[in-house]
Every structure is written in structure tokens, then in C-alpha cells.
C-alpha positions as a Python dict, from the first residue, in 0.01 Angstrom:
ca = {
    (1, 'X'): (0, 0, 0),
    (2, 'X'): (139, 361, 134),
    (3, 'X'): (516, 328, 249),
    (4, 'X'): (541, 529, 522),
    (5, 'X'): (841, 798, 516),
    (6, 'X'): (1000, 914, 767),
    (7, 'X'): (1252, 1250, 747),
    (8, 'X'): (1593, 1148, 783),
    (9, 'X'): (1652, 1440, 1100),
    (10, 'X'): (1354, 1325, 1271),
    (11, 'X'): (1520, 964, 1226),
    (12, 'X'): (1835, 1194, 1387),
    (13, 'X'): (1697, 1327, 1655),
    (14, 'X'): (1520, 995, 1758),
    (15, 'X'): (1865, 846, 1776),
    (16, 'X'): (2044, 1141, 1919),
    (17, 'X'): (1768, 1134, 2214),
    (18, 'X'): (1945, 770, 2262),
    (19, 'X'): (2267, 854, 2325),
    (20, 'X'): (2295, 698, 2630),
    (21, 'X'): (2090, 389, 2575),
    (22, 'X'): (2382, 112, 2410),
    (23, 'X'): (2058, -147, 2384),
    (24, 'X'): (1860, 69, 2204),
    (25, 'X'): (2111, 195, 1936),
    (26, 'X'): (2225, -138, 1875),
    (27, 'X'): (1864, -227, 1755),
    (28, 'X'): (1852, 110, 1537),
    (29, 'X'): (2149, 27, 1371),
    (30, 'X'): (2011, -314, 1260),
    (31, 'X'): (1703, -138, 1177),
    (32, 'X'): (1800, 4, 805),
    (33, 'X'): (2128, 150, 627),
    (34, 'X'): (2039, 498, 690),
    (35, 'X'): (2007, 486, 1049),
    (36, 'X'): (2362, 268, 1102),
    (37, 'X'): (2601, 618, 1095),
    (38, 'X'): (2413, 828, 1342),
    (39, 'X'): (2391, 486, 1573),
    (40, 'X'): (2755, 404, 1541),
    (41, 'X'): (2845, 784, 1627),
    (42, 'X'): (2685, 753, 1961),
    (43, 'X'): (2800, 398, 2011),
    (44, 'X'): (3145, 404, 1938),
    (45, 'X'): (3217, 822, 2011),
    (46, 'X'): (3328, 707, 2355),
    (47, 'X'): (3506, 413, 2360),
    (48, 'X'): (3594, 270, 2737),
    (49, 'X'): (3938, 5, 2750),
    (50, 'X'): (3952, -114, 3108),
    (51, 'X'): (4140, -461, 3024),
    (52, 'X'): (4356, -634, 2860),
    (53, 'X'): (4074, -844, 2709),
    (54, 'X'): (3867, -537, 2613),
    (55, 'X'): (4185, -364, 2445),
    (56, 'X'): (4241, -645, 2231),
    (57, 'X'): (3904, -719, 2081),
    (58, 'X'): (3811, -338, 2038),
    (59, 'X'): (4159, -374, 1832),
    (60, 'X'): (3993, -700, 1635),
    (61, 'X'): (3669, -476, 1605),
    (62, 'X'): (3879, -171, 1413),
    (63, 'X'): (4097, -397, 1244),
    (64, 'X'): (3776, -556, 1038),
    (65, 'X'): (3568, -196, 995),
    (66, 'X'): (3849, 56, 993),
    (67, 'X'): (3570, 309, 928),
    (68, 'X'): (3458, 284, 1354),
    (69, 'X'): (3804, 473, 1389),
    (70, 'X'): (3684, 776, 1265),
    (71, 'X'): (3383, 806, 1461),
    (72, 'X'): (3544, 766, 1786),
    (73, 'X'): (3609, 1137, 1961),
    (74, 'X'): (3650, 1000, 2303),
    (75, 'X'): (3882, 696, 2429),
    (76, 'X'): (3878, 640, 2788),
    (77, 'X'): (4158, 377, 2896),
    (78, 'X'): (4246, 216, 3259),
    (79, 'X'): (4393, -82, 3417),
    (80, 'X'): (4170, -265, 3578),
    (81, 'X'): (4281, -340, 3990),
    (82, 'X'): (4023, -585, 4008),
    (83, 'X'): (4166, -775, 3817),
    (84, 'X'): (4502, -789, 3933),
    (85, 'X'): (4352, -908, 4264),
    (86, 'X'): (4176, -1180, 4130),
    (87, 'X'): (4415, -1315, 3928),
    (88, 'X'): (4314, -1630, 3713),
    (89, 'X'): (3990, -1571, 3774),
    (90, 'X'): (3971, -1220, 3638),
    (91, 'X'): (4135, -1299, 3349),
    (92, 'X'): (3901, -1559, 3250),
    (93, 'X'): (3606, -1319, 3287),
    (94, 'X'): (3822, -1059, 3075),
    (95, 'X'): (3898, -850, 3335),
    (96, 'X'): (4318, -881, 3324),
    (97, 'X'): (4473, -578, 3386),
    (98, 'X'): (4606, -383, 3038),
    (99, 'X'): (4959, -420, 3030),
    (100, 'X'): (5006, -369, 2614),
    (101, 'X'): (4817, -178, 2355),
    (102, 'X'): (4852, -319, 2018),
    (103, 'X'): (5130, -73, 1812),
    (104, 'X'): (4870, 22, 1575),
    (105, 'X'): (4537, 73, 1779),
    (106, 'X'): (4637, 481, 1797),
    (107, 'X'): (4647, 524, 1419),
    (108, 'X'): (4310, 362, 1354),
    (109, 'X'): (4189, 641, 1613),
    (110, 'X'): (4246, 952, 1374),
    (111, 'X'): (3981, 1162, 1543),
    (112, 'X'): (4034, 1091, 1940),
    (113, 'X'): (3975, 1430, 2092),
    (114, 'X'): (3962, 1337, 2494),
    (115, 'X'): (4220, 1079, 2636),
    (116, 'X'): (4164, 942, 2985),
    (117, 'X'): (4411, 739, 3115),
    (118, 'X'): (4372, 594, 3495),
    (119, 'X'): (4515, 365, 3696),
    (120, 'X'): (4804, 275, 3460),
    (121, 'X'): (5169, 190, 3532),
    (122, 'X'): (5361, 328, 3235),
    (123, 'X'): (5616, 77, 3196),
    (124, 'X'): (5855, 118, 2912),
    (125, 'X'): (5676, -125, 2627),
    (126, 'X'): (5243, 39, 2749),
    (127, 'X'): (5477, 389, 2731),
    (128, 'X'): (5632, 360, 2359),
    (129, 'X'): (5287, 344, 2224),
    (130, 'X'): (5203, 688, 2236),
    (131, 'X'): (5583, 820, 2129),
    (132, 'X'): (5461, 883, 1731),
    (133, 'X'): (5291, 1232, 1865),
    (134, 'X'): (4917, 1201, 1837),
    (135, 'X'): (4765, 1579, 1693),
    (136, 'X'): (4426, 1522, 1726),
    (137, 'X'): (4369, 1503, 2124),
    (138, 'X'): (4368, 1826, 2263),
    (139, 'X'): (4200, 1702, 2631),
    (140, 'X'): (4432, 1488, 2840),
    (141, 'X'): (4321, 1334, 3156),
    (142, 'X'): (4582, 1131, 3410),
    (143, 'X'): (4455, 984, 3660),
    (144, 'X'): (4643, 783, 3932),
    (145, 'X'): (4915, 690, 3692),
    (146, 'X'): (5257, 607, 3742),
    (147, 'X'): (5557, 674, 3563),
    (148, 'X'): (5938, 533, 3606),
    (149, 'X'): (6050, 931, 3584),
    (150, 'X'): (5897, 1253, 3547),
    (151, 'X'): (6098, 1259, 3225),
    (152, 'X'): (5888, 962, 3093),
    (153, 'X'): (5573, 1174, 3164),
    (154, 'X'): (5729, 1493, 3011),
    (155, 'X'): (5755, 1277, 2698),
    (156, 'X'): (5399, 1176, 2704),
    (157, 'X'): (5309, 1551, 2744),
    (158, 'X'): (5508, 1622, 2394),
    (159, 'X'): (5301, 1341, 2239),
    (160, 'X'): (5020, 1549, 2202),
    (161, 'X'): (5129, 1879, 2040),
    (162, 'X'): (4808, 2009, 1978),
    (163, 'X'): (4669, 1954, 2368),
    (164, 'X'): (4446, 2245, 2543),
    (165, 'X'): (4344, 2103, 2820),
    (166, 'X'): (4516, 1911, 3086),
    (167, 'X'): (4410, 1716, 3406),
    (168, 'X'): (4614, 1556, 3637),
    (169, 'X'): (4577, 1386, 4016),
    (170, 'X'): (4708, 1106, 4174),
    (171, 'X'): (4989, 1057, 3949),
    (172, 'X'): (5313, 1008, 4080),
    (173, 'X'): (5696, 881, 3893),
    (174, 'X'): (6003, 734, 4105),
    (175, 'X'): (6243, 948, 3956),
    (176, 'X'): (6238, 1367, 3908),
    (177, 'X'): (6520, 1335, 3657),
    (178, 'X'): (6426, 1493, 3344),
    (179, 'X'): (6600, 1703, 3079),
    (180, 'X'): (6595, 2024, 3109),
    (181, 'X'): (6505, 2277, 2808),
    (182, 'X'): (6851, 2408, 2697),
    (183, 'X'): (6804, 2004, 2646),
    (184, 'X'): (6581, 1990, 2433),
    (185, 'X'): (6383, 2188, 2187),
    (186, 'X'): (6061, 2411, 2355),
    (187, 'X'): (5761, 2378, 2132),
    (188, 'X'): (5479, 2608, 2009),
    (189, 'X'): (5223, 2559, 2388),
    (190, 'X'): (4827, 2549, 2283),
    (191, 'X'): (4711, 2467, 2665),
    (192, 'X'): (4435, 2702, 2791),
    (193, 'X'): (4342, 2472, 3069),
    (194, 'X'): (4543, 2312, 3332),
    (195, 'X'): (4377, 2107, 3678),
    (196, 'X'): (4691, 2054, 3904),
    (197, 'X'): (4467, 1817, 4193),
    (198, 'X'): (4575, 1572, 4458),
    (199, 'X'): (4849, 1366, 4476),
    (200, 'X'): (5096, 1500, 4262),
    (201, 'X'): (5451, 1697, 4362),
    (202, 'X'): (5321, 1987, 4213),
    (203, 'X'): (5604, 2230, 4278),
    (204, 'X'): (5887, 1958, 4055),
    (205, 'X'): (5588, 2002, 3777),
    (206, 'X'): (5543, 2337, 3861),
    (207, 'X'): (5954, 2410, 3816),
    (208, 'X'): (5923, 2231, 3445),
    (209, 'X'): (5590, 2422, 3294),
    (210, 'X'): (5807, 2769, 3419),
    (211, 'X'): (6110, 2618, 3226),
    (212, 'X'): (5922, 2530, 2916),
    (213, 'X'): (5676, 2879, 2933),
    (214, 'X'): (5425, 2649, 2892),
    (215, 'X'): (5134, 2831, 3063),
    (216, 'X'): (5188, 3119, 2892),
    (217, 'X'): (4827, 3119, 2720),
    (218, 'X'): (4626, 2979, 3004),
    (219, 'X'): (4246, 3094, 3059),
    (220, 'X'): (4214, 2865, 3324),
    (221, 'X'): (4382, 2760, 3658),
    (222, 'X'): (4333, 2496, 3923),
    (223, 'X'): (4559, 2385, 4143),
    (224, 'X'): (4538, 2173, 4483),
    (225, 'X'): (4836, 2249, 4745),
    (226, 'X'): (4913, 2087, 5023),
    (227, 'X'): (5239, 2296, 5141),
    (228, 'X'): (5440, 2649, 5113),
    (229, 'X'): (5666, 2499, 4886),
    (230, 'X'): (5352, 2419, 4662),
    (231, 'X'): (5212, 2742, 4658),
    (232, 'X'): (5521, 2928, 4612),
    (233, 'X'): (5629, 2743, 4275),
    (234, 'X'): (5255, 2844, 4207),
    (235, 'X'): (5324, 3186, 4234),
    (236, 'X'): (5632, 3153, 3952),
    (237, 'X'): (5316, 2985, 3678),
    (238, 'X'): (5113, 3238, 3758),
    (239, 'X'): (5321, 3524, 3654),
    (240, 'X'): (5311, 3365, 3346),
    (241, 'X'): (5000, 3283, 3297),
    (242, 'X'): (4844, 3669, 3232),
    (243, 'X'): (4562, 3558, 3026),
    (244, 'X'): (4392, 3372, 3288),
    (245, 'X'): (4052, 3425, 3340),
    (246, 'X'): (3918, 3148, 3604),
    (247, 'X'): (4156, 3065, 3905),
    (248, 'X'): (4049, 2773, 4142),
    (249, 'X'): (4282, 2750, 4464),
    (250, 'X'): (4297, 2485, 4737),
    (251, 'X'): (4548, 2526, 5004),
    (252, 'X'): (4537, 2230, 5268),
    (253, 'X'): (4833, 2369, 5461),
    (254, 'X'): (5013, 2364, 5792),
    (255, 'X'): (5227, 2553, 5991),
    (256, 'X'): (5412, 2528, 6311),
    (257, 'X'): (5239, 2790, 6472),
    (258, 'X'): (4914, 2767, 6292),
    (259, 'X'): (4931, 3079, 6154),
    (260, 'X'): (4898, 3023, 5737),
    (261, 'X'): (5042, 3297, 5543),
    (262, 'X'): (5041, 3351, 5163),
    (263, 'X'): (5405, 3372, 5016),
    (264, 'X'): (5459, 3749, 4932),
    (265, 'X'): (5542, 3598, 4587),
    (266, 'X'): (5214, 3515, 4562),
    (267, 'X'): (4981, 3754, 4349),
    (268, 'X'): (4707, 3768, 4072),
    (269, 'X'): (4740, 4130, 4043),
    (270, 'X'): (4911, 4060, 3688),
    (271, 'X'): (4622, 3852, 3571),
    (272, 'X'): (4392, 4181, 3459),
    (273, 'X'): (4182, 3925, 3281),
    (274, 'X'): (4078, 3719, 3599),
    (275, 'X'): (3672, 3699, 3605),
    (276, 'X'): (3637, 3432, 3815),
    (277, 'X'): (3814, 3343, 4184),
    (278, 'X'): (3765, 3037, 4362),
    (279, 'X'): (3895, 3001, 4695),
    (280, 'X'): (3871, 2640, 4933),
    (281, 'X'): (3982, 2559, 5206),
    (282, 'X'): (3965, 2370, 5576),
    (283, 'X'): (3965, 2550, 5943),
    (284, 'X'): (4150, 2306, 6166),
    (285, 'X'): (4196, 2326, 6560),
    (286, 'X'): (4350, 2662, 6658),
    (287, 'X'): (4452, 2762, 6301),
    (288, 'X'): (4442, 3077, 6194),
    (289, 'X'): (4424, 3115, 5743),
    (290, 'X'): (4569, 3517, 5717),
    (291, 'X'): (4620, 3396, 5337),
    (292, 'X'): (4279, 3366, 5226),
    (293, 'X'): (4263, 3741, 5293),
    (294, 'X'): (4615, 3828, 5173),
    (295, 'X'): (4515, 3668, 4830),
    (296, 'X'): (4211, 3868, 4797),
    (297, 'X'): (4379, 4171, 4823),
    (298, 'X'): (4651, 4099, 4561),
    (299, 'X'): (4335, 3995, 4303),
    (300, 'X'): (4292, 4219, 4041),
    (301, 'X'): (4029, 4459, 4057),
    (302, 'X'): (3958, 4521, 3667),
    (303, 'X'): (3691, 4248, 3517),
    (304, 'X'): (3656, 4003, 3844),
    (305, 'X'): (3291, 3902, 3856),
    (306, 'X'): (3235, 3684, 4076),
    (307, 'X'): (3394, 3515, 4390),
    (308, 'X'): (3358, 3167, 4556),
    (309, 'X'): (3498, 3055, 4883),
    (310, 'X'): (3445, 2739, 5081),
    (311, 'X'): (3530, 2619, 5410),
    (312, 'X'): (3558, 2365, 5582),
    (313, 'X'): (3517, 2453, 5921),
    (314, 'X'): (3653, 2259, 6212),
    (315, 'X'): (3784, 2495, 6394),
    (316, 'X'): (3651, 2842, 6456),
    (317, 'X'): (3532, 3029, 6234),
    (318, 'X'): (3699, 3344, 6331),
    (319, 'X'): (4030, 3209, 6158),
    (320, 'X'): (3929, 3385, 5869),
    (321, 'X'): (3959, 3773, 5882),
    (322, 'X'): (3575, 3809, 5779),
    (323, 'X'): (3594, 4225, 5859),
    (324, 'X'): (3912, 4196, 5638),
    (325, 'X'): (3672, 4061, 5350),
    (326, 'X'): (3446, 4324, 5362),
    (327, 'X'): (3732, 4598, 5362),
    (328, 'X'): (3885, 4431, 5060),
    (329, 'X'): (3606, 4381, 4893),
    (330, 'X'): (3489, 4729, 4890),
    (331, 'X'): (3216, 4795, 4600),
    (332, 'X'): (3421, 5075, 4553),
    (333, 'X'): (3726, 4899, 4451),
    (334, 'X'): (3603, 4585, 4266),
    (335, 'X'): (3294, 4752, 4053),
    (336, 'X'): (3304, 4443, 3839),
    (337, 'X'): (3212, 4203, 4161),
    (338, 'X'): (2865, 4058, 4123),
    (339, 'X'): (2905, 3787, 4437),
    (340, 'X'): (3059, 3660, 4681),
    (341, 'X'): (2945, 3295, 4693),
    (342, 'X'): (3022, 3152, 5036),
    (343, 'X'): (3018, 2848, 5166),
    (344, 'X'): (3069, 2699, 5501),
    (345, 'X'): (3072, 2325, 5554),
    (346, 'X'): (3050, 2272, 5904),
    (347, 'X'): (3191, 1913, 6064),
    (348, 'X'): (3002, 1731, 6328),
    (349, 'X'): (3239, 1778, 6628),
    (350, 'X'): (3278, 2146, 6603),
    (351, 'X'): (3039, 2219, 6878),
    (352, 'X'): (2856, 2458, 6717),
    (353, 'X'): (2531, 2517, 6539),
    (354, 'X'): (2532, 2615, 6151),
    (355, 'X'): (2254, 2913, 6285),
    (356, 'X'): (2510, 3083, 6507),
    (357, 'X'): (2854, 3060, 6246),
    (358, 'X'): (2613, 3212, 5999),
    (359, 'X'): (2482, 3539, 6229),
    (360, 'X'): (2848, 3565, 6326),
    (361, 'X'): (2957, 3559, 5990),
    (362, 'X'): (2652, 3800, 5759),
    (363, 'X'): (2684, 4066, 6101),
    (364, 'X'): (3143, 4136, 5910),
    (365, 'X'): (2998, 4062, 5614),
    (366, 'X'): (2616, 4260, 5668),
    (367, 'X'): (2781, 4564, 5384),
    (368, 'X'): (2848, 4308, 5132),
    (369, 'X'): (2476, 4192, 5148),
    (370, 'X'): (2343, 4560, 5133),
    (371, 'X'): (2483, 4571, 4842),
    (372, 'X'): (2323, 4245, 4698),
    (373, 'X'): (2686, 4077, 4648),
    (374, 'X'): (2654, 3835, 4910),
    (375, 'X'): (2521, 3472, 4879),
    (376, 'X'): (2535, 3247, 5156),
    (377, 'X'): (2501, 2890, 5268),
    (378, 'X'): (2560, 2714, 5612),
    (379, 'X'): (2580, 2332, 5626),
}
């Protein structure tokens, strides 16, 4: 009788086409030896902790195969509010909310690249579990976490000395005490990517990255603001950060005479290497956004590529200087500049159709289309 054969990367491709199909792995890995490792990769490479039940037995599963650590390259961990609200309930159907990870779950995890934390109150005993310094994560994620202090999430930040990336929204401490860095020791900063989104006092974090220089080697740049005081402590990373090479802005901001206006601090002229500009931001009644032209004409000229902008429109659209734009944006001046990607989101009550915003707007912006830069959409 022929035994059929089959070629081990045909046997790896099958399985890597599977990646996203738990059922089906589980069956290949009970299928023979030689298709268990490329099964467990894609089973166990991201690893999801949403309870206190789920913590402890993924802890029970590494305890007894030790060689699952290794595999895992992604741990995602949150608290789960469900079951908080259901109380006795939940926690009978393993939902309880994670209050403790087990001392020695982290060092079974040598190879954890991406963290995700969400929804998680760091209390002092969930907190000390990540105090050893963890090298191999260099993605962080927060996500509506709290902390007792911004100190306690400064620590955190130092427990991962090799991080490049970091994303935070929604998280929030009681206290803005921290020590300062004539404090404490600055160290060696690898992050290239920081996401700065809702819900967070950005310009106390803002104050502490200046202080520690540690945006120095940033390539990329977003940042959500909600105030002046926001975007000015901005302006102070930014001059650090002369590397940077993709710069998303949001400005949700206010003013007592509706007239928004960039802080003169505010520039990217300094970042030569900028390629990439993206620019959002809401119209409301009667406003008037002078900033969104101010900051195009302190971007730098040299290697920027390509521009987005989005509005939100609920009030009218001639709050944006749209003849500015084209003056600015002069072919000209920015001979890098292959488009101008905008994008106007129009809300139901405006009163207006998305036909007559977009003539008004392509008749400023009609020598920016001559010259093929222009791409537009009306909603």
C-alpha cells in the first residue's frame, strides 16, 4: 500500500491559511506530531485574558507545557465590566473581573511582543506585576485604564525598556504627582511611535515626555486635543521630535469668540522629514478654524507627500480659509505634494446639500485639481 506524503510547507501553508479558524487548528494539531508547532503558533500567538477565571487557567495551561510561552507574541489583557455587573453570576460563568495576575505568568511569556491592556484599574498588588522590566514588548497599548498617579503609570512606562510603539486613550490617574527627572535616572528612549487619543490630560503627559526627551526619535505622531493648553504642550514634543515623518492632528477646540487659532508655538517647520500630514477636525455653529491654515503654512516644504484633511462640517463650510489652501499649497512651494486628500463629512441638520459644499469648495480649490493634487469626497 502507497503512503501518501505530503511536503511539510504545503502542510504549512494549509495551516497558516487557518490562522483564524481556533476549531480547525485544534483538529490539525491532533492530527500528527509534525503539524502540532505550526498549529500551536497560530493558536496560542495571541493570547486574550479578559477574567479572572481566564487568567488563572491560561496560568495552569503554561505552568504544565512551559514550551506555549515561547510561542506567544501577542497577549491581550482586560477586565471584564460585565462581570462586575453581574456579580455572582458572572463569576460562576468565569467572567469575574481580573483583579491579580499570578507573579510568575510574565516570565513564562519570554517572547510577548504587543501588550494590550484595557479596562484595568491598576491597583497597587495588579500594578507590581509588571515592576521586573519586561524587554521583549516593544508595542504597548492602554486602553481606558486607570492609575492611582501618573507616577504609577510612568513606572509602567519604564517596565518596558525596549518599547517602540505606544498607544494610549481613555486612561486617566487621580493624582499628577510624579518624580521628576533630576529624580530619577533618564534612560536610553527606543519609541518611534506614539498615539496620544481621547481621554487623556495630554498636556501633564505631554510636560513629562519633554522632561525625559523621550520623543526624541519619533517617526510617527498622533495626537487628539481637545484645548489650547493641549496643543501648546504639543508644540514643546514636537520640537523634539525632528525625525518625524507621519503627523496625525485632531483639534476639537473652543473659543470664546469662535475664532480657533494655532499657538504661534506651534510649527512642523523643524520636522524636514515630515511625508505625511493628517489634519481632522469639526465645523461647529458660527466657528471659524484660522488654525487649520496657520498649520499648513508652518509644514515643511522638503519631502511632504501627501496631505489628508477631514471635516466635520456642521457649520459652514466657509470656516476654513479654502483660497488660503490653495495659496499655501502652491505646487511651486511643496514640489514633493502628490495630494491633497479631502474629506468633508457633512451632518444631517446643516441645511445643506453635499452637491453644493463640494462646487463651493473644488471652485478655491479648482488650481489644486489642475494640477492633479486634489482628491475629493462629499458625504
Amino acid at each position: 500500500m502507497t503512503r501518501l506524503c505530503i511536503p511539510p510547507e504545503l502542510c504549512d501553508y494549509t495551516i497558516d491559511y487557518l490562522h483564524d479558524d481556533p476549531s480547525s487548528l485544534k483538529q490539525c494539531s491532533l492530527t500528527c506530531k509534525s503539524w502540532l508547532p505550526a498549529a500551536r503558533y497560530h493558536l496560542f500567538g495571541r493570547v486574550e485574558i479578559h477574567s479572572q477565571y481566564s487568567c488563572d487557567a491560561f496560568y495552569r495551561v503554561l505552568s504544565g507545557a512551559p514550551e506555549i510561552g515561547a510561542i506567544i507574541h501577542q497577549l491581550d489583557i482586560s477586565s471584564s465590566i460585565l462581570g462586575e455587573l453581574m456579580g455572582a453570576k458572572a463569576k460562576a460563568r468565569g467572567i469575574s473581573p481580573l483583579v491579580m495576575i499570578p507573579p510568575l505568568l510574565l516570565s513564562l511569556l519570554p517572547n510577548v511582543k504587543v501588550l494590550t491592556i484595557s479596562a484595568l484599574t491598576m491597583k497597587a498588588a495588579l500594578h507590581n506585576q509588571w515592576s521586573g522590566g519586561i524587554t521583549s514588548v516593544t508595542q504597548l497599548t492602554l486602553h481606558g485604564c486607570f492609575f492611582d498617579s501618573m507616577g504609577q503609570f510612568i513606572d509602567l512606562y519604564h517596565s518596558f525598556p525596549c518599547l517602540e510603539t505606544l498607544s494610549l486613550t481613555d486612561t486617566r490617574w487621580k493624582s499628577s504627582k510624579y518624580l521628576h527627572s533630576r529624580d530619577r535616572p533618564v534612560g536610553t528612549t527606543h519609541l518611534r511611535s506614539l498615539s496620544l487619543g481621547k481621554g487623556l490630560a495630554i498636556a501633564c503627559l505631554v510636560d513629562w515626555f519633554v522632561e525625559q526627551y523621550a520623543c526624541s526619535n519619533l517617526t510617527f505622531l498622533s495626537a487628539y486635543c481637545s484645548s489650547q493648553e493641549d496643543v501648546t504642550a504639543l508644540a514643546a514634543l514636537i520640537t523634539q521630535a525632528a525625525h518625524l515623518e507621519h503627523c496625525e492632528f485632531q483639534w476639537y477646540g473652543f473659543a470664546h469668540d469662535n475664532v480657533i487659532r494655532l499657538p504661534d508655538a506651534f510649527s512642523l517647520v523643524d520636522c524636514t522629514s515630515l511625508k505625511k500630514l493628517y489634519i481632522r477636525c469639526p465645523v461647529m455653529y458660527d466657528q471659524s478654524l484660522p488654525w487649520v491654515t496657520s498649520l499648513l503654512s508652518r509644514a515643511p516644504t522638503q519631502l511632504l507627500e501627501r496631505i489628508d484633511l477631514e471635516v466635520r462640517l456642521l457649520g459652514s463650510a466657509d470656516a476654513i480659509d479654502w483660497a488660503g489652501i490653495t495659496r499655501i499649497l502652491s505646487p511651486t512651494m511643496f514640489k514633493s505634494l502628490l495630494s491633497l486628500k479631502l474629506g468633508v463629512i457633512l451632518w444631517s441638520s446643516i441645511g445643506t446639500t453635499p452637491r453644493d459644499v463640494e462646487s463651493m469648495i473644488r471652485g478655491y480649490l479648482a488650481p489644486l485639481e489642475r494640477h492633479g493634487i486634489l482628491k475629493m469626497t462629499v458625504l
